[in-house]
Structures are given as structure tokens and as C-alpha cells.
C-alpha positions as CSV (number, residue, x, y, z in Angstrom):
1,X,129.1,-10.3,-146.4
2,X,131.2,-11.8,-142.8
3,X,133.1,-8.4,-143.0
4,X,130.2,-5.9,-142.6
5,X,128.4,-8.5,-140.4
6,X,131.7,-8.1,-138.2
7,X,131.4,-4.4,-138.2
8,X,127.7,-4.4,-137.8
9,X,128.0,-6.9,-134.2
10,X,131.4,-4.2,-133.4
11,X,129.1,-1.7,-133.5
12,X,126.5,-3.1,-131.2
13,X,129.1,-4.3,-129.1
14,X,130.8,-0.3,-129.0
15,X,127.3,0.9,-128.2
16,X,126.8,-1.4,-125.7
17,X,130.2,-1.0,-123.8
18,X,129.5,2.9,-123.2
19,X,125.9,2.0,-121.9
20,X,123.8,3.2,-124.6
21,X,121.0,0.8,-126.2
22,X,121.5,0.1,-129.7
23,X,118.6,0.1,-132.3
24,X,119.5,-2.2,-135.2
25,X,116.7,-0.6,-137.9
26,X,116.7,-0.7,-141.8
27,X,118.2,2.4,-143.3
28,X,115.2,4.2,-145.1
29,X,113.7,8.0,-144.6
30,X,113.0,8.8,-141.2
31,X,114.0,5.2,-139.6
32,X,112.1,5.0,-136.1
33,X,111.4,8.4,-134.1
34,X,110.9,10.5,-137.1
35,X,108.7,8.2,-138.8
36,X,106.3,7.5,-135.7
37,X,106.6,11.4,-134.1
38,X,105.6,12.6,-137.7
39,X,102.2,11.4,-138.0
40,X,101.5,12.1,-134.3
41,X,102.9,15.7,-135.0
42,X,100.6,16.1,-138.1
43,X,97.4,14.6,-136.0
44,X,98.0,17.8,-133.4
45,X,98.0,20.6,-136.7
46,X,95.0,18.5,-137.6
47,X,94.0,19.3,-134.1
48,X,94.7,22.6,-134.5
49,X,93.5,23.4,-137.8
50,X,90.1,22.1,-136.5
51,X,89.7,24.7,-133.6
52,X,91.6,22.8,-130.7
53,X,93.6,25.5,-128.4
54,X,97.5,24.6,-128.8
55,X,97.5,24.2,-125.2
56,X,94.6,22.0,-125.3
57,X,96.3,19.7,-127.7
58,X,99.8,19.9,-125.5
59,X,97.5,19.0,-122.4
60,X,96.3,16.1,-124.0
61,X,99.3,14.7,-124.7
62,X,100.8,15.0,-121.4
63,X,97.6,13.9,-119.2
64,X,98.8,10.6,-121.3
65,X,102.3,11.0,-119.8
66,X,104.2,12.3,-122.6
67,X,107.2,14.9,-121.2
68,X,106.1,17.7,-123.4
69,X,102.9,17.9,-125.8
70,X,103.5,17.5,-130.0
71,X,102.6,21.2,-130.6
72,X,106.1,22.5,-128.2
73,X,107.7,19.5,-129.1
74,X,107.6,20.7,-132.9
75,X,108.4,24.4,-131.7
76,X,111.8,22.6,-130.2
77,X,112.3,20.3,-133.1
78,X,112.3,23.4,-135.5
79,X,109.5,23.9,-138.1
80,X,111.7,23.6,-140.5
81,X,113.1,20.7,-139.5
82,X,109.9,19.2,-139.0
83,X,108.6,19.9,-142.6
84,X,111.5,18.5,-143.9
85,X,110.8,15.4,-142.0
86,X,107.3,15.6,-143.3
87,X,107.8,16.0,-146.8
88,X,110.7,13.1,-146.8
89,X,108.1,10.8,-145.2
90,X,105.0,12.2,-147.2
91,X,104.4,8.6,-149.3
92,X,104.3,6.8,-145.6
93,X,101.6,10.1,-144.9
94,X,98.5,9.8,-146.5
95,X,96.7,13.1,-147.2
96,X,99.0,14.8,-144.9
97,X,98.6,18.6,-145.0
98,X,102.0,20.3,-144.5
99,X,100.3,24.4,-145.1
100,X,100.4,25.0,-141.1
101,X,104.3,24.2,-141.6
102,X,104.9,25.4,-144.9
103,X,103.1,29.0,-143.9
104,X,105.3,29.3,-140.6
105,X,109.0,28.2,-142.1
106,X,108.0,30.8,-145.0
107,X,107.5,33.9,-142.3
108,X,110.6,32.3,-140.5
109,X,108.4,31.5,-137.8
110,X,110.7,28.5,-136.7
111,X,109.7,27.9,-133.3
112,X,112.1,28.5,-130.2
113,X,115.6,29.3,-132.1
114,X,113.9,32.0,-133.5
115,X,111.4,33.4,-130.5
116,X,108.5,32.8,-132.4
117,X,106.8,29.8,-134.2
118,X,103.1,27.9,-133.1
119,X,103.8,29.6,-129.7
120,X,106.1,33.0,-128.8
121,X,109.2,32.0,-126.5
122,X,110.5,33.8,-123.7
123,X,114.0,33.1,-122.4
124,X,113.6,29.6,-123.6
125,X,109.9,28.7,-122.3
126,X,107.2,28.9,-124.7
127,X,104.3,31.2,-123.4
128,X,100.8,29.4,-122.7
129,X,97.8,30.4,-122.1
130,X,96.5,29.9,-118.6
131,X,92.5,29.1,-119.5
132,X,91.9,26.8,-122.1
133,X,89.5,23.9,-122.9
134,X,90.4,20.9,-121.0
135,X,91.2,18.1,-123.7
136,X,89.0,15.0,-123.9
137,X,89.7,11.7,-124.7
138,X,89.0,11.5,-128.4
139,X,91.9,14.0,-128.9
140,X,94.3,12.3,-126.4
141,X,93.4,9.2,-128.7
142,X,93.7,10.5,-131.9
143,X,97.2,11.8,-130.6
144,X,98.3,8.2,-129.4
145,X,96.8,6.0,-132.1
146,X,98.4,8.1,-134.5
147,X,101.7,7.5,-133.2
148,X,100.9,3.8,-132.2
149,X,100.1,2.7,-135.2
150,X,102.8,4.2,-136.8
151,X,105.0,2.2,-134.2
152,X,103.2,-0.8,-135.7
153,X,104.0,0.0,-139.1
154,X,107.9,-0.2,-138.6
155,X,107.4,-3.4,-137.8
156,X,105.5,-4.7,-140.5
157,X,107.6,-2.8,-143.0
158,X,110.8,-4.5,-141.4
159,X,112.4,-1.1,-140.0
160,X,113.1,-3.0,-136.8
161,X,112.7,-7.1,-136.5
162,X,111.7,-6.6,-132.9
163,X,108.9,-5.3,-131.3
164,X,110.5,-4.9,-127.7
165,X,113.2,-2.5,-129.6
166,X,110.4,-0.8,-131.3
167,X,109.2,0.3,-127.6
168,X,112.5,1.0,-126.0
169,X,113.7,3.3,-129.3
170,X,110.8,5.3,-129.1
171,X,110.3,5.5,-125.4
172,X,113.9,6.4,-124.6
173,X,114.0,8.7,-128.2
174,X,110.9,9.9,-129.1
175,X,109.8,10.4,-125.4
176,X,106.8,8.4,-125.3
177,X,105.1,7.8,-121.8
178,X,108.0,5.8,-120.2
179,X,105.8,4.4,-117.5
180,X,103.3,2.7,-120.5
181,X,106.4,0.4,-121.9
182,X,106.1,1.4,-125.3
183,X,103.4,2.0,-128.0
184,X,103.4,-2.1,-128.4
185,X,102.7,-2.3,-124.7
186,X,100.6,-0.2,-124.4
187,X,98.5,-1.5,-127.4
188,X,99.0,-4.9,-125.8
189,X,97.9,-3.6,-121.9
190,X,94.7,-1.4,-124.1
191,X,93.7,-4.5,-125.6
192,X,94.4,-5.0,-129.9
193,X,90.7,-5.2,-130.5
194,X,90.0,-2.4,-128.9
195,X,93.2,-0.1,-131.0
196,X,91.8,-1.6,-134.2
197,X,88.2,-0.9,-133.1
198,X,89.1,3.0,-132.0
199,X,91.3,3.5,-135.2
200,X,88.3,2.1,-137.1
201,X,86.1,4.7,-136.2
202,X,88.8,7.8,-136.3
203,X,89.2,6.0,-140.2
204,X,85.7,6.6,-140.2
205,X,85.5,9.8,-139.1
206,X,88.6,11.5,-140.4
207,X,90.0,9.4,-142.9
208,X,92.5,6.7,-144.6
209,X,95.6,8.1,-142.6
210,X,93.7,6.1,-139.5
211,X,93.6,2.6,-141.2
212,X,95.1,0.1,-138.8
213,X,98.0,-1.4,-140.2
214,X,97.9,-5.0,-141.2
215,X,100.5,-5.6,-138.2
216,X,98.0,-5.5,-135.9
217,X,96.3,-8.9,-136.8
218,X,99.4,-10.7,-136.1
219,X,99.0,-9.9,-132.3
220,X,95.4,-11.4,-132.0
């Protein structure tokens, strides 16, 4: 009704004035970071789980130009926190495997609140091994389409009417490679064949939870 579409355009206005960029997004579980960091998260236990090295998985993720790779970034999340996510978002998951998470929040392996959880920390800083396998780009890709897709998905499902504030949300609050412009953009810049084309193949090779969503075909 005109009274909570008054308070609604306040409330942009508000977050506006102190300089802060409002997201107007649907209110359902994990809204925009969660839902896109969640699959991405989950592709890097799948990672994991298949004999990548954590750090080869981090490394991945930041020769892409993310700040800090999924496996920390869960550590500093909270394990708990992310299987909580997880589990809220599970029918958006498909054949999402929460063990890794369940295993670790059960041993109160945590991450870095409590010292210890995929990696040990140390005054704050996780502790990495110095030789590892250098990443390739399949895993980089897997890492990326996961959560570019995901992007995708809010818009189709009408979590955000806008794909410009699709990119700026989760660039400025899930971190995503600032200098790409967004998971749209970067999509865009890639080429959309070419995203449908690679998630084909990871659908393919590792299953449904790589299905490009129907989005996509709007942009060709």
C-alpha cells in the first residue's frame, strides 16, 4: 500500500544520504551474498573433497582477483555459520554435500574464532602451506561459474529486478573481483555462449548443480 511504499523510497533515500548503496531485493532465505557465495563455497569442499590442496583452491580464486579464496573465506565466515546458510538454502542446492561442514562444526572446528577449522590460525592469519599445486583453469572456472550462475539465478527468480544491482551487491558484499564489474559483466565481457557452453560441460562432468539457468538465454 502508499504507506510502506513511502517507507520503502525513506529507506533508500536514508541509505543513500549516509553514502551507502542500497540493494532493494525480495525478502527470501539467503537474499543476494549468501545465496551466490553458497554454491561457490560448496564448489571449493567439492574441490577439496576431490584431492585439490586448500591452498590450491584459495589460489585459484584469487589469480581471478577475488580478495581472499572460498576455503579462508568460510574459515572467517564461521563453519557454523556457513552450514547454516547451507542448509537454509539447500532446495536452491542441488545435491549439495554439507559432511565437510557438518564433520567440522561437530569437533567445534569453527574456523578462526576458534583457532582451528579447514586451516589452523595463528594470531589471526590462517597458516598455508608454502608448496602446493598451482591451480588450473578448470578449478578457477568451476569456482566462478558456480557463483555466476548463481548471480544469474537471483535475477530470474526476482531477488533483485536489476542486473547492474545484482553486480554492485555482490562486488561491494560478497567481494567479487571488483575490477571484473560484477558476475553479469563479467559473463557479458566472457561472452554468454561461451558461460553456457563451459557450464554445459562442468553439468556434464559433475552434475545438475551446473545447469545454466534459464536467465541466461535472455542475454543472447
Amino acid at each position: 500500500d502508499s504507506t510502506n511504499t513511502k517507507h520503502f523510497e525513506d529507506a533508500i533515500a536514508f541509505v543513500r544520504h549516509i553514502g551507502k548503496l542500497p540493494l532493494p531485493c525480495r525478502s527470501i532465505p539467503g537474499f543476494v551474498v549468501n545465496r551466490v557465495l553458497a554454491p561457490y563455497m560448496l564448489e571449493a569442499l567439492y574441490a577439496y573433497q576431490e584431492g585439490y590442496q586448500l591452498e590450491t583452491i584459495d589460489e585459484a580464486a584469487i589469480q581471478f582477483g577475488m580478495p581472499t579464496g572460498p576455503i579462508e573465506l568460510a574459515d572467517r565466515v564461521g563453519l557454523d555459520i556457513a552450514l547454516n546458510v547451507t542448509q537454509i538454502l539447500s532446495e536452491k542446492l542441488p545435491n549439495s554435500n554439507l559432511d565437510l561442514l557438518l564433520d567440522k562444526v561437530k569437533t567445534g572446528d569453527l574456523g578462526s574464532k576458534t583457532g582451528k577449522g579447514f586451516y589452523t590460525f595463528v594470531r589471526g592469519r590462517p597458516k598455508k602451506k608454502k608448496q602446493y599445486a598451482k591451480p588450473g583453469i578448470e578449478l578457477q572456472d568451476r569456482l566462478v561459474l558456480a557463483l555466476v550462475n548463481e548471480a544469474m539465478a537471483c535475477f530470474e527468480d526476482g531477488v533483485v529486478e536489476d542486473l547492474d544491482l545484482i553486480d554492485a551487491g555482490i562486488v561491494f558484499g560478497a567481494g567479487f573481483a571488483p575490477f571484473r564489474g560484477g558476475p553479469i559483466q563479467y559473463a557479458r565481457e566472457r561472452g554468454i555462449k561461451s558461460v553456457i557452453d563451459h557450464l554445459k560441460l562442468f553439468e556434464e562432468k559433475l552434475g545438475i548443480r551446473f545447469k545454466p539457468n534459464e536467465g541466461w538465454q535472455k542475454l543472447l
